[in-house]
C-alpha positions as CSV (number, residue, x, y, z in Angstrom):
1,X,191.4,8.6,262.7
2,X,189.8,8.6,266.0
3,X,189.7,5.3,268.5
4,X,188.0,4.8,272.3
5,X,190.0,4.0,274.6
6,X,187.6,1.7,277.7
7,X,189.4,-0.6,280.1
8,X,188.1,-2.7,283.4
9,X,184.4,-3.1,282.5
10,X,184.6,-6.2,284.7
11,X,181.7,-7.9,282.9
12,X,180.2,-10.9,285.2
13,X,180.9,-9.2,288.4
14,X,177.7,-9.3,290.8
15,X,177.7,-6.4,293.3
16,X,176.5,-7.8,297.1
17,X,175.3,-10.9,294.8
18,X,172.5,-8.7,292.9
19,X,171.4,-9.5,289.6
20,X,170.9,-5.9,289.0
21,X,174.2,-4.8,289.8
22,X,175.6,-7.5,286.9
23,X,173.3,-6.0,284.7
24,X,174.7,-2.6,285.8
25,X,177.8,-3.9,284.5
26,X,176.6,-4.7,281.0
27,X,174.4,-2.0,280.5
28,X,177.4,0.4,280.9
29,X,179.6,-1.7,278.5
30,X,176.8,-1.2,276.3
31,X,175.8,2.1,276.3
32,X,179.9,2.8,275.6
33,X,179.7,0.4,272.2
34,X,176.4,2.3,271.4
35,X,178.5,5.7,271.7
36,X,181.6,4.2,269.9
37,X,178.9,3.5,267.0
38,X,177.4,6.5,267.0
39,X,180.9,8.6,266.8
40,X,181.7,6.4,263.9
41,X,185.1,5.5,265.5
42,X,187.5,3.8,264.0
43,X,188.4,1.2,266.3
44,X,188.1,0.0,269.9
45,X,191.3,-0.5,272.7
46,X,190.3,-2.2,275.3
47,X,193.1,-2.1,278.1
48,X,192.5,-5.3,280.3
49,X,189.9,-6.7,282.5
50,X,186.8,-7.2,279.9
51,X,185.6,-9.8,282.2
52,X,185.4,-10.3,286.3
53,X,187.0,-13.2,286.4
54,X,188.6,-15.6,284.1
55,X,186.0,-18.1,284.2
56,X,183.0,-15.7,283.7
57,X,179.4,-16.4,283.2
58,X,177.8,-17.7,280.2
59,X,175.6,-14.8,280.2
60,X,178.5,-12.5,280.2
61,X,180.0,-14.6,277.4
62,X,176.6,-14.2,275.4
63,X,176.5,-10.6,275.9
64,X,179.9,-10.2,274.7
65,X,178.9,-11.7,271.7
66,X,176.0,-9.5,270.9
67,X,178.3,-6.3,271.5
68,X,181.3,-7.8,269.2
69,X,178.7,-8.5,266.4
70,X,177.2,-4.3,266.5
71,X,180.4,-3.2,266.2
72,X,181.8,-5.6,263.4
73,X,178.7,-4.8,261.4
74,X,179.7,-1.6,261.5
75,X,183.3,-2.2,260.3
76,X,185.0,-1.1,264.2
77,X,187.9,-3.9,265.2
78,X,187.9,-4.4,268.6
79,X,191.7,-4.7,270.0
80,X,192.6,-5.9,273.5
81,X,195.0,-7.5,275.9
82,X,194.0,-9.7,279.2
83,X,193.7,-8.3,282.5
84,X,194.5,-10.0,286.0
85,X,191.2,-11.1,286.0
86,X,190.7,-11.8,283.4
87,X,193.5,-14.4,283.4
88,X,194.5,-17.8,286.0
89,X,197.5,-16.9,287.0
90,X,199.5,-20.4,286.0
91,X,201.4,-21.5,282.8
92,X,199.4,-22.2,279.9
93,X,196.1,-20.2,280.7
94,X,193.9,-18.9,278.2
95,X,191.7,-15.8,278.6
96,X,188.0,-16.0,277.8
97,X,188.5,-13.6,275.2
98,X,190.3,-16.1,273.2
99,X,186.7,-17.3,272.2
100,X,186.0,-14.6,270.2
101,X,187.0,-14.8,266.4
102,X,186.1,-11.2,266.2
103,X,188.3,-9.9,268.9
104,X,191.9,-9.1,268.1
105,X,193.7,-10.4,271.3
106,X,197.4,-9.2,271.6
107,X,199.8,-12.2,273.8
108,X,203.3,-12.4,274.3
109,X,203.2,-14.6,271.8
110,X,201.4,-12.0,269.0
111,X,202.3,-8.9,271.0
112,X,201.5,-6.3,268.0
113,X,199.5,-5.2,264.3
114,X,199.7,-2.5,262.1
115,X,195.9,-1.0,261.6
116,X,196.0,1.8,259.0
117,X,200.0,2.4,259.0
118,X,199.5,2.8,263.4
119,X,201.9,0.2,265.1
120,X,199.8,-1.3,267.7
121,X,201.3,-3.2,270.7
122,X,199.8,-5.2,273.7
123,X,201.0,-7.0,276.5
124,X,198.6,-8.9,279.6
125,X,198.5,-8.2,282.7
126,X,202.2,-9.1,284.3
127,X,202.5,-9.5,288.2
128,X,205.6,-8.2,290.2
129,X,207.6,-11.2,290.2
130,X,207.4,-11.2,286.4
131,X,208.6,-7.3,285.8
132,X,211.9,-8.4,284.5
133,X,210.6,-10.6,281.7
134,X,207.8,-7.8,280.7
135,X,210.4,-5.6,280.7
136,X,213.0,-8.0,278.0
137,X,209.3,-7.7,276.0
138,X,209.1,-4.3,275.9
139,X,212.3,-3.9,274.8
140,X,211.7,-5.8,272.0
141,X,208.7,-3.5,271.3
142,X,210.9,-0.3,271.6
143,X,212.6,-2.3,268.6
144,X,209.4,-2.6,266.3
145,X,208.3,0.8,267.5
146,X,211.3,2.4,265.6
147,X,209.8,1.6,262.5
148,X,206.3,3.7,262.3
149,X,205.6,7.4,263.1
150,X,202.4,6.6,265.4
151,X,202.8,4.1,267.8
152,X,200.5,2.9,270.8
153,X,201.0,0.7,273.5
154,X,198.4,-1.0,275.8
155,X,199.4,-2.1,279.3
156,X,197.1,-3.4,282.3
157,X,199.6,-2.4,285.0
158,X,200.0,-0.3,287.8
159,X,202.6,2.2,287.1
160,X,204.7,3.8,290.7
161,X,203.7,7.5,289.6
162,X,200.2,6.5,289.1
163,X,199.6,3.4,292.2
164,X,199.4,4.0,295.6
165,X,199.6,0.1,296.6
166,X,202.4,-1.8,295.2
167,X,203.3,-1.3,291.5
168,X,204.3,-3.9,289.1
169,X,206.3,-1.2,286.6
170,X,208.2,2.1,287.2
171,X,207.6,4.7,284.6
172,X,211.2,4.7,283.7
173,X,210.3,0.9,282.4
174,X,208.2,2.2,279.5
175,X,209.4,2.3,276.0
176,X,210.1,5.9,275.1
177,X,208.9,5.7,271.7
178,X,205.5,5.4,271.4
179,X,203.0,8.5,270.8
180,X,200.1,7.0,273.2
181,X,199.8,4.3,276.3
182,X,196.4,3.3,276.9
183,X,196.7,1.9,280.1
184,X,194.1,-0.4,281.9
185,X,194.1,-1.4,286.2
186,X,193.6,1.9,287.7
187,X,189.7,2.8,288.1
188,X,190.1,6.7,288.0
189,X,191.1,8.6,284.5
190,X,194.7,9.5,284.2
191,X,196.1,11.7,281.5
192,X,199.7,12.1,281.9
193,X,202.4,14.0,279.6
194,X,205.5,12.7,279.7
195,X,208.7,14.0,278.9
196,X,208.7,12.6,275.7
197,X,205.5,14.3,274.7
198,X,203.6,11.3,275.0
199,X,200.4,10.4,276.4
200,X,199.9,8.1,279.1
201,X,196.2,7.5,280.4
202,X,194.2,5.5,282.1
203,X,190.6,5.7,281.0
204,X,189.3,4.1,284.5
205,X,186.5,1.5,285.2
206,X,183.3,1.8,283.0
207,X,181.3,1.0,286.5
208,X,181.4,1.9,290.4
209,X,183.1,-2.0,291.5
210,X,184.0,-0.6,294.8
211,X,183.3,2.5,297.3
212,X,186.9,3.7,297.6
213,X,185.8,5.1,293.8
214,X,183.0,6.8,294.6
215,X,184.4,10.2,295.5
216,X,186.4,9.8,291.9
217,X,183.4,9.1,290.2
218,X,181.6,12.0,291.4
219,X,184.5,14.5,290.3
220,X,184.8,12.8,286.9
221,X,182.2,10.3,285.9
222,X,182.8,7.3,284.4
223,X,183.2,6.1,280.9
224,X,186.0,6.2,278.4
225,X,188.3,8.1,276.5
226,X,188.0,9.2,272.4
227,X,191.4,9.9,271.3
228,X,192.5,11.0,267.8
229,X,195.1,10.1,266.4
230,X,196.3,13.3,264.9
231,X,197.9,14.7,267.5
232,X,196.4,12.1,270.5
233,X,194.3,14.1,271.9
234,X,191.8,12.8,273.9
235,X,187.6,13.7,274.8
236,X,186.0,12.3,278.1
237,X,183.2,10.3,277.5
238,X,180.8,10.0,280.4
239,X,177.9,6.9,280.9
240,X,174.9,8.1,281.9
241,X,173.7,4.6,282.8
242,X,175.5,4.2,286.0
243,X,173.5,4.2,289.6
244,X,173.7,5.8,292.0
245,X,175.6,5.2,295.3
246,X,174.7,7.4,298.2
247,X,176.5,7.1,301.6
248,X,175.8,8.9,304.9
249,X,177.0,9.9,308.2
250,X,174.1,9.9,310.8
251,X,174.0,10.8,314.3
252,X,170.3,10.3,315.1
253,X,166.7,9.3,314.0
254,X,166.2,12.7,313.2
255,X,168.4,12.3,309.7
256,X,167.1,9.8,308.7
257,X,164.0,11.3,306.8
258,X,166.7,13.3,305.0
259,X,168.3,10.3,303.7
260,X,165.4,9.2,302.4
261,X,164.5,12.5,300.4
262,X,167.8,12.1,298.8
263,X,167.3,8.1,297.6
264,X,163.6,9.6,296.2
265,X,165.5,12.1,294.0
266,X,167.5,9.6,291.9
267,X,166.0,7.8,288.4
268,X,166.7,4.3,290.0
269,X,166.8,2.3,292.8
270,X,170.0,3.5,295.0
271,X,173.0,1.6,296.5
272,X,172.8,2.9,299.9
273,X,175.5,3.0,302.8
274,X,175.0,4.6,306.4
275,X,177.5,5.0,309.1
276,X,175.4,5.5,312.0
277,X,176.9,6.9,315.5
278,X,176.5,4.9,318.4
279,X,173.5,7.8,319.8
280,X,170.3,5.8,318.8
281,X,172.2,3.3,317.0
282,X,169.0,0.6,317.2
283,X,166.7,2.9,316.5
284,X,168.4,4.5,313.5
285,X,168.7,1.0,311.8
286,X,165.3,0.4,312.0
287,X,163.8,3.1,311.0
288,X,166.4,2.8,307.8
289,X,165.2,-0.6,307.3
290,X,161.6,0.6,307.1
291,X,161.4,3.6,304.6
292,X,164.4,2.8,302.3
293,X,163.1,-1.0,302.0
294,X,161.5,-0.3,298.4
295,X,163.4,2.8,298.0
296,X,166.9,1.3,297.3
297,X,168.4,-1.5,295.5
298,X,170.7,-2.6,298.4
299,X,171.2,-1.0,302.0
300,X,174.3,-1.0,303.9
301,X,174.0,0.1,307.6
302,X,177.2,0.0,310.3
303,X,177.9,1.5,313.3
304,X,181.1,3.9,313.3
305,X,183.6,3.1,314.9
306,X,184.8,5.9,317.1
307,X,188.1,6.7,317.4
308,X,189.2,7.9,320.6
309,X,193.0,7.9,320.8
310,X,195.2,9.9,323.4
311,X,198.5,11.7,322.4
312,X,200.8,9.7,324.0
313,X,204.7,9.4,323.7
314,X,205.7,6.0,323.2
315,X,208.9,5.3,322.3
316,X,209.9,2.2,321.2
317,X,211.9,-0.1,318.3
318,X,210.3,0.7,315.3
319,X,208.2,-2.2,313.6
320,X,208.4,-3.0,310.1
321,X,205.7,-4.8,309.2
322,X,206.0,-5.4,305.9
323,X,209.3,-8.0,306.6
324,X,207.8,-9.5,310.0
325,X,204.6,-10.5,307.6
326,X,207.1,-11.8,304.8
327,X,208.9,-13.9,307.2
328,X,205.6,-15.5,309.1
329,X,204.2,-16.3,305.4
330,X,204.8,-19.8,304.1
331,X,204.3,-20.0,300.4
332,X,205.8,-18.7,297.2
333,X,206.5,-15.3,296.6
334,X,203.2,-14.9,294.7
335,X,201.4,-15.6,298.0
336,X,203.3,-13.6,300.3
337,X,203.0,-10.8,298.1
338,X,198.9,-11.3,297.8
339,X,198.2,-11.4,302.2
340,X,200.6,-8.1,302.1
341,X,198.6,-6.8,299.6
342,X,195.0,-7.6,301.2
343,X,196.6,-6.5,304.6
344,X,197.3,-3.2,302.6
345,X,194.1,-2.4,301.1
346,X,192.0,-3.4,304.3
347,X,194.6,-0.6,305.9
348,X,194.0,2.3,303.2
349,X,190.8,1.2,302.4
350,X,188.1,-0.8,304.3
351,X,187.4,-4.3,304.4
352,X,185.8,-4.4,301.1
353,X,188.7,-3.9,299.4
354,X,190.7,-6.5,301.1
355,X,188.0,-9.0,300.3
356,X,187.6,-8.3,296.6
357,X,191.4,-8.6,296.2
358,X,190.8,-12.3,297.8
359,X,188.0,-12.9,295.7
360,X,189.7,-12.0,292.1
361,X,193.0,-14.0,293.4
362,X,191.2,-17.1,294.1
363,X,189.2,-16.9,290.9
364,X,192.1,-17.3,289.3
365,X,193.3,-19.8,290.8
């Protein structure tokens, strides 16, 4: 038999408030059902965050709907477990998914099935503060495992071999008995042996929802994974749907005719981001502003920021900033743990990041 393997399609989620990037969004989901159907695959694992948020748009909901109904008609089950955003964070929250009758939704509470003699097993998204009770449940799951030759687990977690910000499982906490972990949360593709022989991968997002996964995306593409169950192998699929993104480094007005050769090569209307030295800065932006106006979906100019810093020995008592934020937090743990992890990503990665780690934490609140 042969399944796909999709995670973190993030249906609902508006890009810079455009209704084209939303539709982005669906059409790529889309396009990777149409695929599915056309491979005649077996069935679907989908690996956590379907949605953007756990309250997503009807429209989202609707278009769901249509894509469930396609694949049913042609006999494909479509498997799953909840994401973090695709679930409020507080007891007794219910993922949109649960209003599907078609989808087979795997909780704590129905954490498994058997399709076609394969012991399939699912757990939601679990934050940090909640490792040791996803770990009792996994050890329950070794348990069941024990009982079938092929075995899969699906997880929406950042694994400390795999995630660079902070983890919510060490590899060491995976069951050792199961032949393939289709993992969701990461948005590049991850294959992984481990010493067991298994598989552990991450299939990445099916869309571009931030610029830090740009440079990923155009190593690898994005898409999903076909993996058969013979042996678990797996085939990249790539979307050919997705826009393009183009970003820039200018220095003066000169470039900027180049920049607009390049958004005139693409199929659709770009997303386009320019970092534009302080040398003509003024002019630069508008000239930008003038011939990429009907050339690209969406234009992001900024100035960069120079860095000019001397080599200088200061020695001094080492900060650790981690604790002095911890202990000028008020809040639970779950808070503390959410402003260190904005501060993080706003460090490593821009400003963007911090904000759409704000923006799925208070939808789900």
């Amino acid at each position: 038999m042969r399944f796909a393997h999709i995670a973190d399609t993030h249906l609902g989620y508006r890009q810079y408030n455009l209704d084209e990037r939303e539709e982005d969004f669906y059409r790529a989901f889309e396009e990777a059902v149409e695929v599915i159907i056309e491979e005649k695959l077996d069935f679907v694992l989908h690996s956590g965050d379907l949605f953007d948020e756990p309250r997503p748009p009807i429209k989202a909901l609707v278009r769901v709907k249509k894509v469930l109904e396609r694949l049913k008609s042609h006999g494909i089950p479509f498997i799953c477990i909840a994401g973090n955003h695709d679930i409020l964070m507080r007891s007794g929250a219910v993922p949109p998914q649960k209003v599907f009758s078609n989808i087979e939704l795997l909780t704590p509470r129905k954490p498994y099935i058997e399709y076609e003699g394969i012991f399939i097993a699912g757990l939601p998204y679990f934050s940090k503060i909640h490792r040791n009770n996803m770990k009792n449940m996994l050890e329950k799951l070794y348990e069941k495992a024990k009982d079938y030759d092929k075995s899969i687990l699906l997880l929406h977690q950042g694994i400390d071999k795999y995630f660079n910000l902070d983890f919510e499982l060490k590899l060491q906490d995976l069951p050792d008995n199961f032949n393939y972990y289709a993992l969701g949360h990461i948005h590049k593709r991850i294959v992984d042996t481990l010493p067991s022989g298994a598989i552990a991968a991450y299939p990445g997002s099916t869309e571009i929802w931030r610029m830090d996964e740009l440079e990923e995306f155009r190593k690898h593409g994005k898409g999903f994974f076909i993996v058969n169950t013979d042996d678990f192998s797996h085939q990249e699929v790539n979307l050919r749907s997705i826009r393009p993104f183009l970003n820039f480094e200018v220095s003066g007005v000169e470039e900027v005719r180049d920049i607009v050769r390049e958004a005139e090569k693409v199929r659709v209307k770009p997303v386009v981001k320019v970092e534009v030295g302080n040398n003509d800065f003024n002019e630069v932006y508008r000239r930008l502003l003038i011939e990429l106006k009907e050339k690209a979906l969406y234009l992001d100019i900024k100035r960069k920021i120079e860095k000019n810093i001397k080599n200088e020995d200061v020695r001094g008592e080492k900060i650790d900033i981690k604790s002095l934020m911890r202990e000028s937090f008020e809040g639970s743990e779950e808070e503390k743990n959410f402003c260190l992890d904005i501060y993080k990503a706003i460090v490593r990665e821009g400003a963007e990041a911090g904000t759409n780690i704000a923006e799925s934490y208070f939808n789900r609140q």
